[in-house]
N, C-alpha and C positions, 0 to 999 in steps of 0.2 A: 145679264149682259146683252142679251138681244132684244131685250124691250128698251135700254137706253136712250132709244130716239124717239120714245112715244112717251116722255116724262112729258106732264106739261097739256099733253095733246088728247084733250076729252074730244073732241070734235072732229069730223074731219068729212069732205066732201066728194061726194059720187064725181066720180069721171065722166060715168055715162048720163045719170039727168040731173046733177048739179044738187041734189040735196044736201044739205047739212046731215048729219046723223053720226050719234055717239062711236067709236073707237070699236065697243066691244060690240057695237051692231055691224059692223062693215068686213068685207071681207079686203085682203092685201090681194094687189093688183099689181105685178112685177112686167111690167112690158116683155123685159128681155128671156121669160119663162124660166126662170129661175130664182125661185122665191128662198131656196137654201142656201145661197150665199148671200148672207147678210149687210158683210162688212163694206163700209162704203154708202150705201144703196140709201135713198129716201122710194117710198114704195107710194103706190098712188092707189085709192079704195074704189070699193063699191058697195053699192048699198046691198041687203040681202036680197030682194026682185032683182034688181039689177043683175047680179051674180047669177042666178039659178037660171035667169034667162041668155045666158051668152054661152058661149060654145067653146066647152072644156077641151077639146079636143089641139092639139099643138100645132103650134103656128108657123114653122118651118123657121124661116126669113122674112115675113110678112111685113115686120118694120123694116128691115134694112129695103125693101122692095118699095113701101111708099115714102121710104124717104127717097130714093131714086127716080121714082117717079113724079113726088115734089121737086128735086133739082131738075130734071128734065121738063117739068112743065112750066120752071121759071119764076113761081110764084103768081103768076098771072090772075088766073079765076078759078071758080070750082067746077066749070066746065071744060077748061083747058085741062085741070088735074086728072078730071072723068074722063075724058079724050083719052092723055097721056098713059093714065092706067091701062084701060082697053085696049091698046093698042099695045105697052107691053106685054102685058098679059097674053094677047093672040098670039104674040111675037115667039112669046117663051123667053120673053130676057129676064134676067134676073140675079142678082150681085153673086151667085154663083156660078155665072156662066162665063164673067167679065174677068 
């Protein structure tokens, strides 16, 4: 039942540097840190280097933080976004505080 979304899908592509690479070489990459609740969810990979080099450790609120920092910097540039972050970040804002 919880392979059902992966009929079909030999292949599938690093998030972090874009490679192609087989299904049963990749590891699942659940943004929202919760890879045990399955139902629903399309899951985004990485390759094995990829994997072993990123940082196991949990991520609080990380996304709901740069998407707020995305809305707040407007879409603009990537330097506006880098501003934007920085600046919350010193600030301490953060979608828990709101």
């Amino acid at each position: 039942m919880w392979r059902s979304g992966q009929r079909g899908r030999d292949e599938v592509t690093c998030i972090a540097c874009g490679d192609s690479v087989a299904r049963s070489s990749a590891r699942e990459y659940d943004k929202f840190g919760d890879r045990w609740d399955r139902e629903g969810k399309e899951f985004e990979y990485l390759c094995k280097p990829c994997d072993r080099e990123r940082c196991h450790q949990p991520r609080g609120n990380l996304e709901a933080f740069l998407e707020d920092v995305e809305t707040a910097a407007d879409d603009r540039d990537r330097e506006t976004f880098l501003a934007t972050y920085l600046e919350l970040a010193d600030r301490g804002d953060s979608v828990e505080e709101r």
